[in-house]
C-alpha positions in Angstrom: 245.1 206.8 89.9 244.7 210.6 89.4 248.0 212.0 89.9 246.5 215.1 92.0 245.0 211.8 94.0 248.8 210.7 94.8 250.0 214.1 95.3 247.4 215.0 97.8 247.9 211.2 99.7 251.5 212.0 99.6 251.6 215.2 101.3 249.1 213.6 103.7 251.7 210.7 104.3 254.7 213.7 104.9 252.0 215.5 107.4 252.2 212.4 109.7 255.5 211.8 109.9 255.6 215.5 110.7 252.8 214.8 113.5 254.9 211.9 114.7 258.0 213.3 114.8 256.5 216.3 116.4 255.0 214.1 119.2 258.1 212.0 120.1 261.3 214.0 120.3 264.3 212.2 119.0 266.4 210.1 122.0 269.5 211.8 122.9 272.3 210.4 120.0 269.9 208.3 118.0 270.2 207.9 114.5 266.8 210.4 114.2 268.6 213.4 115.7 271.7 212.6 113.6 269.8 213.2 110.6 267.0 216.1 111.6 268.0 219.1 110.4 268.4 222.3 112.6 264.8 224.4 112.2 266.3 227.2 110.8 267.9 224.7 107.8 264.1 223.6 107.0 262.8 226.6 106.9 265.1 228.1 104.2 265.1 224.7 102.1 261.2 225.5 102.4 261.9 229.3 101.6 264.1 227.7 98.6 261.7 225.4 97.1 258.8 227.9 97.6 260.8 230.6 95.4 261.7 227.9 92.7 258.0 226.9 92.5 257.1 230.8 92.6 255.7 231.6 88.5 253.7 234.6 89.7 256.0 237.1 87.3 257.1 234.8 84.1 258.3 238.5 81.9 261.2 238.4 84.6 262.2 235.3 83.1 263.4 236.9 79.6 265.9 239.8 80.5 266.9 240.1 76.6 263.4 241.3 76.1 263.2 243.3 79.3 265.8 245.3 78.7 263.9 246.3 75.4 261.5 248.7 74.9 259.3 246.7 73.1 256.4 247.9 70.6 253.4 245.3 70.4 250.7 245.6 67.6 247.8 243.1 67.8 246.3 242.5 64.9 242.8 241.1 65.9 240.3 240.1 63.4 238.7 236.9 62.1 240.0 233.8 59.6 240.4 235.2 56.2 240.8 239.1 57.1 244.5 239.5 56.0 245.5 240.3 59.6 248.9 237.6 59.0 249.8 239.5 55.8 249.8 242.8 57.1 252.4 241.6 59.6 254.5 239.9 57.5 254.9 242.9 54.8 256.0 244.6 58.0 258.4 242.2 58.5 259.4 241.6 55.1 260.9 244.8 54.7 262.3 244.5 58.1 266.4 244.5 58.5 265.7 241.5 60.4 262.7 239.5 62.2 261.6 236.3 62.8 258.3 234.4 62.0 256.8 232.4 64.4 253.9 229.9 63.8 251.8 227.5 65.7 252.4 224.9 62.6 255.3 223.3 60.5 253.7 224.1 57.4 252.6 228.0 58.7 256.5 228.3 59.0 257.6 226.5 55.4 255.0 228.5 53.7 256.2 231.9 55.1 260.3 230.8 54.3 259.6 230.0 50.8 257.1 233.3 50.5 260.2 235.3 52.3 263.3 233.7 49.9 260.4 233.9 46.8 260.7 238.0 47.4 264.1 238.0 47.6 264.3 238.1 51.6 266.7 235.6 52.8 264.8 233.9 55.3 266.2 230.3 57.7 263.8 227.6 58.8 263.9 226.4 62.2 261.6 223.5 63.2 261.5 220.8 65.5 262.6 218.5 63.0 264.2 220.6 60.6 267.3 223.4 60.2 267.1 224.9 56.6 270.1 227.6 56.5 270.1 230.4 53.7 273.6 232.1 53.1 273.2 235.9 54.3 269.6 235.4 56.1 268.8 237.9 58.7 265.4 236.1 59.2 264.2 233.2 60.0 260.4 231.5 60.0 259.8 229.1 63.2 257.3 226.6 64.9 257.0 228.9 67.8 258.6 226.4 70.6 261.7 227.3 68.3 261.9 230.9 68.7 264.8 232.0 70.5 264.4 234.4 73.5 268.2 235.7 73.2 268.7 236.7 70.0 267.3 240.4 69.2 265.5 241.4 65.7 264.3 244.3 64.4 260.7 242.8 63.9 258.9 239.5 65.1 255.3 237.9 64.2 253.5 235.5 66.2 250.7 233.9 64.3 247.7 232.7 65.9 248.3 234.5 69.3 245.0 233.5 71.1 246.5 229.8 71.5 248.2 231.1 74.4 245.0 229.8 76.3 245.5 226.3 74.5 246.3 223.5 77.7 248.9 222.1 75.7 250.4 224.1 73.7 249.6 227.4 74.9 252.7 228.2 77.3 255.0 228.5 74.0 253.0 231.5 73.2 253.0 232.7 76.6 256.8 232.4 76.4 257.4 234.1 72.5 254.6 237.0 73.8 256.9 237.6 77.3 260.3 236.7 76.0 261.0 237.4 71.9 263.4 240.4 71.8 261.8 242.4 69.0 262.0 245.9 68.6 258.7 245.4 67.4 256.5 242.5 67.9 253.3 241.3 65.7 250.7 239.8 67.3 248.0 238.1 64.8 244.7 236.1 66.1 241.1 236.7 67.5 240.3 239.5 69.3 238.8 237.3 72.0 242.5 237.3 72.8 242.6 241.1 73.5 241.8 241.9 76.8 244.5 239.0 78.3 246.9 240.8 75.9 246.4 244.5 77.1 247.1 242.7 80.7 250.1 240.8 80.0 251.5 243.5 77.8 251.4 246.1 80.7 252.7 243.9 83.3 255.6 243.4 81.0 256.1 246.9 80.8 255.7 246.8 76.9 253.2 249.5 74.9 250.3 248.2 72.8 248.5 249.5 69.8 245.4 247.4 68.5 244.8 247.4 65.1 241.4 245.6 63.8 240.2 243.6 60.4 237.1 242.1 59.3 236.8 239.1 56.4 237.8 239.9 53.1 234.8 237.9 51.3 231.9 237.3 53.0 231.2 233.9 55.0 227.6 232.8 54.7 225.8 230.2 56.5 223.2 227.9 54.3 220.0 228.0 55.4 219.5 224.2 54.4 222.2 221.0 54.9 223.5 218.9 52.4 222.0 215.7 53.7 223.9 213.5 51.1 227.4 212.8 50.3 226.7 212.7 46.5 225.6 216.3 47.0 229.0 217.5 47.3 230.3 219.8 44.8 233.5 221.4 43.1 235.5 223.6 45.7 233.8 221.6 49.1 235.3 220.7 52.0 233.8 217.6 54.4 234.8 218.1 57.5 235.2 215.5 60.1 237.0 214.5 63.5 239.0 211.1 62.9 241.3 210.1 60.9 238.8 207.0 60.0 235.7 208.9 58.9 238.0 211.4 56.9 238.8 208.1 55.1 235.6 206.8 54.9 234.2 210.0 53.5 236.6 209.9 51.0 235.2 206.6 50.0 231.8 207.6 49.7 232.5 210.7 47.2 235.5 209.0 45.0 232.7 205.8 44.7 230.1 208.2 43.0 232.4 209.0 40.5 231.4 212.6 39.8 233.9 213.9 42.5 237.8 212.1 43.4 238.4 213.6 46.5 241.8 214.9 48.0 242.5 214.4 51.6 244.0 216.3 55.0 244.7 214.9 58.4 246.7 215.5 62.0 248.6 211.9 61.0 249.7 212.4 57.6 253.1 213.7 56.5 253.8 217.4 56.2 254.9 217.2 52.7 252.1 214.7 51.9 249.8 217.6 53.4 251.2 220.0 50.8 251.1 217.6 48.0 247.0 217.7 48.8 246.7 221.1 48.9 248.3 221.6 45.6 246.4 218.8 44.0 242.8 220.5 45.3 244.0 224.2 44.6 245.2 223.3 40.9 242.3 223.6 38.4 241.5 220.4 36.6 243.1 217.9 38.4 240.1 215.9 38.4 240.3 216.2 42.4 238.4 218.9 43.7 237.0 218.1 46.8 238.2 218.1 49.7 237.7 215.0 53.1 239.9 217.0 56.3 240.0 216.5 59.7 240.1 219.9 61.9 243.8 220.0 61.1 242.5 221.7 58.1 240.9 224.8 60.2 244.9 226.8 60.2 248.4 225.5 58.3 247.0 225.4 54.1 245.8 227.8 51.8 242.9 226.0 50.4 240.5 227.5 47.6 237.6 226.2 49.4 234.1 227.4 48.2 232.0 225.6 51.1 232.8 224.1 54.5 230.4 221.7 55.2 230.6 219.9 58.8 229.4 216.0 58.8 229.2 216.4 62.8 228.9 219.0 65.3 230.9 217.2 68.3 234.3 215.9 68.6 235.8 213.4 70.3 238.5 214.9 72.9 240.8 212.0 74.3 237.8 211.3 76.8 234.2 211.6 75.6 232.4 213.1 72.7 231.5 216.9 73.4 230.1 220.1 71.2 232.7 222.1 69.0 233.0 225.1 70.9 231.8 228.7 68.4 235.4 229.6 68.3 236.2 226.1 66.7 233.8 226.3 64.5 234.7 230.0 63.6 238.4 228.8 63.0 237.5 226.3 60.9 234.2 227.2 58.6 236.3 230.5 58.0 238.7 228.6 55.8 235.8 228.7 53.1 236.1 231.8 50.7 239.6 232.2 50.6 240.7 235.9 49.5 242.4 235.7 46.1 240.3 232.4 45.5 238.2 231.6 42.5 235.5 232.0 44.3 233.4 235.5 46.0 232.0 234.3 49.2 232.4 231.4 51.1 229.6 229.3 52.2 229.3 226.6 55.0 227.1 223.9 55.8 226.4 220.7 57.9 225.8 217.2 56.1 222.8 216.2 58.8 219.7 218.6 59.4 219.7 217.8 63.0 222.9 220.4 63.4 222.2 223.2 61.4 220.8 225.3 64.3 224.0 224.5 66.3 225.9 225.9 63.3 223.9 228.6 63.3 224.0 229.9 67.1 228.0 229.3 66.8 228.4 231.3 63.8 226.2 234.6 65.5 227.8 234.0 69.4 231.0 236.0 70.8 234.2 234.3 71.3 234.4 234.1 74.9 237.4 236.5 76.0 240.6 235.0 77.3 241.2 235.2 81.0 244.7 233.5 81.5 247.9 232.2 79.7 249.2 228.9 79.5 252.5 228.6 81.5 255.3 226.2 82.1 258.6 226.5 83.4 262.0 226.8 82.4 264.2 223.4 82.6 266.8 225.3 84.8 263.9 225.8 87.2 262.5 222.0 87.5 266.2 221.0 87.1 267.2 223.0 90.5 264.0 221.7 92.0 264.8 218.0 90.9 268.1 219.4 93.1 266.5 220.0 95.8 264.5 216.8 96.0 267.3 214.1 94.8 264.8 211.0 95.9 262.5 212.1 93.0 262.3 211.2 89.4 261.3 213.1 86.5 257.5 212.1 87.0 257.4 212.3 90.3 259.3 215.9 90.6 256.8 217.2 87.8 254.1 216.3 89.5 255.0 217.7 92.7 256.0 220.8 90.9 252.7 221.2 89.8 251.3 221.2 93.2 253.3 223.6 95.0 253.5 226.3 91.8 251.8 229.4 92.4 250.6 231.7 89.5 249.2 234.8 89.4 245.5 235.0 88.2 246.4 235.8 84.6 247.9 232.2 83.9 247.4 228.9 84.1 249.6 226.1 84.7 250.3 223.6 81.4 248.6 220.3 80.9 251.3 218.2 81.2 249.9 214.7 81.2 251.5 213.6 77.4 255.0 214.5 79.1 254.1 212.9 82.1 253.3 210.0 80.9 256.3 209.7 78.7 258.3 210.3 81.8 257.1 207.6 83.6 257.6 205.1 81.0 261.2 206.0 81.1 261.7 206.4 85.3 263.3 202.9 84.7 266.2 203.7 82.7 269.6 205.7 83.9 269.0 208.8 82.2 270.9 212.1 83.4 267.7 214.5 84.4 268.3 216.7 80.9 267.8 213.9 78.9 265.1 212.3 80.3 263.2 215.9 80.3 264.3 215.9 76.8 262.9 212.5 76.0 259.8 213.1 78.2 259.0 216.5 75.7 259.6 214.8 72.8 256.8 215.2 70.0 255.7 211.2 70.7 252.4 210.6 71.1 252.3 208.8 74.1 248.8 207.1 73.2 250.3 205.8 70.0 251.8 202.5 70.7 254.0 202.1 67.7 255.4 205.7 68.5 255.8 205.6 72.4 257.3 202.4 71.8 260.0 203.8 69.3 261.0 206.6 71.8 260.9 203.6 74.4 263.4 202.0 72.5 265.5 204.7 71.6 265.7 206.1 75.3 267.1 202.2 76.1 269.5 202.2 73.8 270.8 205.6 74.8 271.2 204.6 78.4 272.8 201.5 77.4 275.3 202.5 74.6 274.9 206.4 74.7 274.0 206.3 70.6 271.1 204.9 68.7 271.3 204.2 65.1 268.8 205.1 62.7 268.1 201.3 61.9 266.1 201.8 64.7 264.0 203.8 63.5 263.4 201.8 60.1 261.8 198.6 62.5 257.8 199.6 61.0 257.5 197.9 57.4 258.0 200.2 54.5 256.2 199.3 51.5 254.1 200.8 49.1 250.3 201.2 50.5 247.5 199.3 48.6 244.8 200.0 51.3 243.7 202.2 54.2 245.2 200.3 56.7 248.6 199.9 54.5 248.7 203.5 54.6 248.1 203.7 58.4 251.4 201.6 58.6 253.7 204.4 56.2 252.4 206.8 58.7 253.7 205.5 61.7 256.7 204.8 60.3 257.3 208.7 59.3 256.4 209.7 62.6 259.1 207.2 64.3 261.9 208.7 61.7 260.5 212.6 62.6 261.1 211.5 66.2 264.5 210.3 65.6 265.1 213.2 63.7 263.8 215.6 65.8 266.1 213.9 68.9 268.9 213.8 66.4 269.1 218.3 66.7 269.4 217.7 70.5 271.3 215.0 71.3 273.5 215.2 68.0 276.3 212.5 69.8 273.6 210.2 70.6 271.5 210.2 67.5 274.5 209.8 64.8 272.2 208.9 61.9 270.2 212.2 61.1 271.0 211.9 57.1 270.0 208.8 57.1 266.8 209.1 58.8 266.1 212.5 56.9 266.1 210.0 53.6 264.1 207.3 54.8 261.3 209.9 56.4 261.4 211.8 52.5 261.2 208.4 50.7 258.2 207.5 53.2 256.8 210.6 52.4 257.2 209.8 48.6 255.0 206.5 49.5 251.9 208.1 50.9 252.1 210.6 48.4 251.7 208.1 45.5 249.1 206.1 47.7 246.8 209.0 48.3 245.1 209.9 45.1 244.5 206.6 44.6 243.4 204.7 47.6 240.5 204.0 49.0 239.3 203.0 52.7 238.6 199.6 52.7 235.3 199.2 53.8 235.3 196.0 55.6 238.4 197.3 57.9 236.1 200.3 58.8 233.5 197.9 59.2 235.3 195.5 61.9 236.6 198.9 63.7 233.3 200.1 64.1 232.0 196.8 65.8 235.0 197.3 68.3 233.8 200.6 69.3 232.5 201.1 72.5 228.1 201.6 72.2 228.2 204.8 73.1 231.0 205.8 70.9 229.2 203.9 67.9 225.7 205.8 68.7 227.2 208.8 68.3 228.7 207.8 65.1 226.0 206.7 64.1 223.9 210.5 64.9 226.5 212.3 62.6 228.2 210.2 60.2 227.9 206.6 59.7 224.2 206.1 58.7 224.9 208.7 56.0 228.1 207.0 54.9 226.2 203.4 55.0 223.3 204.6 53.3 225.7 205.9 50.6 228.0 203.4 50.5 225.2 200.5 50.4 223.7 202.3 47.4 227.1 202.4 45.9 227.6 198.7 45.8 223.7 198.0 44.7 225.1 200.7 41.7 227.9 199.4 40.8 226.6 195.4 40.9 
């Protein structure tokens, strides 16, 4: 049931007990009158509850930053424009600053760029605390960046994701609440006109400075039409984790191309190892199979983005790649400092060329609010307020009595709900569970939600959790797709125990340990990758589970290509 359903039947169930208790007065030393509170007590736990739910001025939140005056420069301008380095020579030569990134690998990249130059520079991750001796800077995921501790200059990267559901209120926080004499915003200028109005109401001055593309991006007239089409410096794009597999396939089985390969699931470091391997000249692997994860996060030399579909699933149903998705990610192509003078994109089917094309000529669609969330202290003196609730439950009813002012937005919070819920059972002390419940465990992944499941028990039980219980998925070297599916999980259980291990450091004991296990993981799917191949009957079978509709729409952009190919593969090679 929709939660706003319960909510809503909820606050109809309070209304009649109001309407009853209203309508017959309590008997004269009945247990009802012991226990209804004098009016004027209701009406200031109302007035209480109504100023904790009260996000209508989130700036007044960050008082480091408020007692700054700040300097903001947006840097607006397209993928490829050198927006990001212009901010970062600024903070380069900084006395101090702090980088912060939508991405793990946005952050590693700029920390070993930083320490490269001579510039002492920290990591700080969810999962990871590197510490230079002397470092006055520091590069972060941007749900790292502290709000407390001043710098002379900070960079946020990627700035228009403050309107992302999910993520977006961690930009919303590092806009209203980093302490930086100066602050660095980098992204699309759709992002602008949200900025000039969250900047002023903040009190802080903005100056706008603007970039187009380095190289030029130009859009074939004509698709590809054929996976054996693909040449040196190409990028296949596609939307799963199964057809960036399957793709792969197709082009290493032709034998002209071996194909590297980029994904949402696959390790960080295995990530990087891919991205060398198709930057390096004469590696033999020169193409490139990605999912969208490929659109921000790696320096690719990329000659040609070519689409094999113009829709995405989203979690519910397949829809059209928005033009700013489509911006993001066919602007990877033509890389400044590349091999290459221009970058070129294409689709693989006719049928979505003029898509492409009315994407690439329309206007991002300006940003009208900010993701927001709130503080823990505020849900925790809520939860106070409301002792019969649980984490889920107080979220929830949170949600429903916040008001915001019209510039924001309040977070999707249905991946922390839903962990929440799974652990209402279990004795947690509220921080915890709220710690659990925002834990980067994907609460649709069984193998993952049921790792944090079993962590969270054995917490409430015995108040530590070894890492042995995060080695419980098989670790073995991967001779097939589905082999490789299997290392995967197991990283991201030993990143999740990791990641739990920097906040509850008593309860999580085996940090090291995990830290090893996860790297020699990581050394497995690195070995697998160039090398393996998606095994075509396992991507058969999970194709006949798909749901009609979901295998129609396969079929439109991808897998009658891939089959065609494929079949004339085998007749080939028999």
């Amino acid at each position: 049931m929709d939660r706003r359903r319960r909510a809503a039947e909820r606050g109809g169930s309070r209304l009649k007990f109001q309407r009853l208790r209203d309508s017959h007065p309590p008997i004269a030393g009945s247990p009802l009158e012991a226990i209804a509170p004098p009016p004027e007590a209701e009406e200031e736990g109302i007035e209480a509850a109504a100023h904790l739910t009260d996000l209508t001025c989130p700036a007044s939140w960050y008082p480091a930053a408020r007692m700054m005056r700040r300097r903001i420069i947006a840097h607006m301008g397209p993928t490829n424009s050198g927006k990001t380095h212009a901010a970062l020579l600024e903070l380069k030569a900084a006395a101090s600053g702090v980088y912060c990134g939508p991405l793990r690998l946005l952050a590693w990249e700029v920390a070993e760029k930083l320490n490269a130059d001579n510039v002492p520079c920290n990591l700080i991750t969810g999962q990871e605390r590197r510490t230079v001796p002397g470092a006055s800077h520091a590069a972060c995921t941007v749900e790292m960046a502290s709000v407390t501790r001043g710098v002379e200059v900070a960079v946020v990267d990627e700035v228009q994701m403050l309107g992302d559901g999910s993520r977006g209120h961690a930009f919303t926080r590092a806009l209203l609440g980093l302490p930086a004499a100066t602050l660095h915003l980098c992204g699309d200028a759709a992002a602008l006109p949200l900025l000039r109005q969250l900047v002023a109401d903040a009190g802080d001055t903005l100056e706008v400075r603007t970039y187009e593309r380095l190289l030029p991006l130009v859009p074939q007239s004509a698709a590809l039409t054929s996976l054996k089409s693909v040449r040196r410096g190409d990028c296949v794009v596609a939307f799963s984790r199964r057809d960036v597999h399957a793709i792969k396939r197709v082009i290493d089985t032709h034998g002209a191309h071996q194909a590297c390969i980029v994904y949402g699931a696959l390790p960080a470091e295995a990530r990087t190892q891919q991205a060398t391997l198709f930057n390096a000249p004469r590696t033999g692997f020169n193409v490139m199979a990605a999912s969208d994860a490929v659109g921000m996060g790696l320096n690719l030399n990329i000659r040609r983005v070519i689409f094999s579909s113009m829709e995405k699933f989203d979690g519910t149903s397949f829809r059209p790649l928005t033009p700013p998705e489509v911006k993001q990610i066919a602007g990877r192509a033509g890389r400044f400092g590349s091999r290459y003078s221009c970058g070129q994109v294409t689709c693989l089917n006719d049928a979505d060329m003029a898509y492409l094309h009315a994407c690439l000529g329309a206007e991002n669609p300006a940003l009208e609010r900010a993701c927001l969330f709130p503080r823990y202290q505020q849900l925790a003196l809520f939860a106070e307020q409301h002792p019969d609730l649980n984490l889920p439950d107080a979220l929830e009813q949170f949600a429903d009595r916040a008001t915001l002012s019209d510039h924001f937005f309040f977070s999707d919070y249905e991946a922390m709900h839903k962990l929440a819920l799974m652990l209402r059972h279990l004795p947690l002390p509220l921080r915890d569970a709220y710690t659990f419940a925002i834990s980067p465990a994907d609460p649709d992944d069984p193998i993952v939600s049921s790792a944090l499941l079993s962590f969270a028990t054995a917490y409430s039980q015995r108040g530590t959790v070894s890492a042995a219980l995060a080695q419980s998925v098989p670790v073995r070297p991967a001779r097939n797709e589905a082999e490789l599916a299997s290392l995967e999980a197991a990283y991201a259980v030993l990143d999740l125990y990791v990641w739990l291990s920097h906040r509850l450091e008593d309860g999580f004991p085996g940090r090291t340990a995990a830290m090893q296990q996860r790297a020699a993981v990581a050394g497995l799917v690195e070995e697998a990758l160039p090398r393996i191949l998606a095994d075509p009957e396992a991507i058969s079978k999970r194709c006949a589970s798909d749901t009609v509709a979901s295998y129609f729409h396969h079929c439109k952009f991808l897998l009658c290509s891939l089959a065609v190919d494929i079949l004339a593969s085998g007749r080939n090679n028999n």
